[in-house]
C-alpha positions in Angstrom: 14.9 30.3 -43.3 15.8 31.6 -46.7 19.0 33.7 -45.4 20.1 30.1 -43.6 19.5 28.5 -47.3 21.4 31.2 -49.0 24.3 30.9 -46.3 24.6 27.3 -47.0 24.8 27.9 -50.4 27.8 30.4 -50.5 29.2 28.8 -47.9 29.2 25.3 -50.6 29.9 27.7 -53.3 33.5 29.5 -51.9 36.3 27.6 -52.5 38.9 27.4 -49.7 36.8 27.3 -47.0 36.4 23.7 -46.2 36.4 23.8 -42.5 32.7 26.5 -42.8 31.3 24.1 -45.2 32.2 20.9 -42.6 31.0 23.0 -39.9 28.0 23.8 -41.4 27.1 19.9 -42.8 27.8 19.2 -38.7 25.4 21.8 -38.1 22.4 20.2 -40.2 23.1 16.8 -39.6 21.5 16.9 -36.0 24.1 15.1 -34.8 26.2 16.4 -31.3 29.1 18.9 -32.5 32.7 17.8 -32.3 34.8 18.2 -29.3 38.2 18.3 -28.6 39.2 14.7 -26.8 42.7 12.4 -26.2 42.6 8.9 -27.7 45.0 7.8 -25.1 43.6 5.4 -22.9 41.4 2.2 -22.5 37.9 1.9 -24.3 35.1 -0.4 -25.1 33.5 -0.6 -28.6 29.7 0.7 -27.6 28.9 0.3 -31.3 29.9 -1.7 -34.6 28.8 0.1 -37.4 25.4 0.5 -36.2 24.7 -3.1 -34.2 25.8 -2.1 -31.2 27.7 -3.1 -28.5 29.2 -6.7 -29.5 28.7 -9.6 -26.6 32.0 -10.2 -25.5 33.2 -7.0 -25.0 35.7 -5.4 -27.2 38.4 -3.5 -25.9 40.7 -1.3 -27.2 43.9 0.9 -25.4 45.8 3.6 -27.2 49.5 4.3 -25.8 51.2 7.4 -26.3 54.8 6.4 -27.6 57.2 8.5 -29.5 56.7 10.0 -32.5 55.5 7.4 -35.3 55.9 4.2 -32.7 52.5 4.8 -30.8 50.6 1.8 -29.6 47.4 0.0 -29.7 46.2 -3.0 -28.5 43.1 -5.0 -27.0 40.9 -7.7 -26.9 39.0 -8.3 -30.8 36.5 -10.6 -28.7 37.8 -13.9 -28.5 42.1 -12.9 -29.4 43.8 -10.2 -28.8 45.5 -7.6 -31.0 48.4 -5.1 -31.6 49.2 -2.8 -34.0 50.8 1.1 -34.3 48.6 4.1 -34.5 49.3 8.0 -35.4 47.3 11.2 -35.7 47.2 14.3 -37.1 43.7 16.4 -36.1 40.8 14.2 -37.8 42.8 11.7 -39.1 44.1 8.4 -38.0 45.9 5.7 -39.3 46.2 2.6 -37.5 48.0 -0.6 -38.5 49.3 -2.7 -39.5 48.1 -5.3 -37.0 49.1 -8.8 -35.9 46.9 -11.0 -33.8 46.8 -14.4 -31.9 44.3 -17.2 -34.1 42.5 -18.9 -31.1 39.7 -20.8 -32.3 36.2 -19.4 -31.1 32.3 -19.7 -31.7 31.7 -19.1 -35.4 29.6 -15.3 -34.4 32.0 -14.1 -32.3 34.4 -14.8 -35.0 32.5 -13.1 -37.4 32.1 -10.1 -35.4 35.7 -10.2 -34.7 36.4 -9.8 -38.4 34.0 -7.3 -38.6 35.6 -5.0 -36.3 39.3 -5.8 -37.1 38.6 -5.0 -41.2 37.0 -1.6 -40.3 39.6 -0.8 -37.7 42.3 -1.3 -39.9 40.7 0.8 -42.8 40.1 3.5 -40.2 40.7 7.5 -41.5 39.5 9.5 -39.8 38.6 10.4 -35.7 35.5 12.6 -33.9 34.7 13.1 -30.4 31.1 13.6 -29.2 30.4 16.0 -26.7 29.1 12.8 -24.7 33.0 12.0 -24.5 32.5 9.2 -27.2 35.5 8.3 -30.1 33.9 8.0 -33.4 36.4 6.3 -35.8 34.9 6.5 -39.3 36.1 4.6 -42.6 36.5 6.0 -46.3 33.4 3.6 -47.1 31.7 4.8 -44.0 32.1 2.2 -41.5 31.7 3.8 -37.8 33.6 2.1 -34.7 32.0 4.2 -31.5 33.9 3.7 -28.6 33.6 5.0 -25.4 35.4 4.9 -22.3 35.1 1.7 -19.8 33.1 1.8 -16.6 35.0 2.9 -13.8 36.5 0.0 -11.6 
């Protein structure tokens, strides 16, 4: 235990080796390690910030594109929207967004701005092991989304 203790120190301690020191927080935090994973494709938000899965179900699908003009688009829970996304390793930008303005029960609404304010202020991009896309805010929002049941 103390040679782990004193490895986490040095490893805190050395400067220019940011990805030991992120490998080694990922160690400790007893969460699964990251995998490698595509964001292409449909999803389902499984979890908003830590409520769950919202009721209706929020979709999301990422399309490829061309350099700088990839898509992204879905259902928010009651309208739809569209916006560009790009990414480079962990981090993701995505935006800016337009949306339809159907009117809808007051919760889902709320959710729906929930989700749609910490999409758009999105940075950064993990996969679990589990196959699961965590997209994670600089204030540390978390959208988990996970691929949809097979039809």
């Amino acid at each position: 235990m103390r040679a782990f203790a004193l490895a986490f120190v040095l490893l805190a301690l050395l400067p220019g080796c940011r990805e030991q020191r992120s490998q080694l927080k990922q160690a400790l935090s007893g969460q699964p390690p990251v995998v490698a994973g595509n964001l292409e494709g449909e999803w389902q938000l499984a979890d908003l910030n830590g409520g769950g899965a919202p009721d209706p179900v929020i979709t999301l699908r990422f399309d490829g594109g061309d350099q700088n003009n990839s898509t992204v688009a879905g259902s928010s829970g009651c309208n739809r929207f569209s916006g560009r996304w790009a990414q480079e390793g962990r981090m993701l930008k995505l935006g800016p967004f337009a949306g339809t303005r159907m009117a809808c029960a007051p919760a889902v609404l709320a959710v729906e701005e929930r989700f749609l304010a910490a999409l758009a202020d999105v940075t950064s991009l993990v996969f679990t092991t589990s196959g699961e896309a965590v997209l994670a805010t600089a204030d540390g929002r978390r959208l988990r989304l996970r691929r949809p049941p097979a039809r």
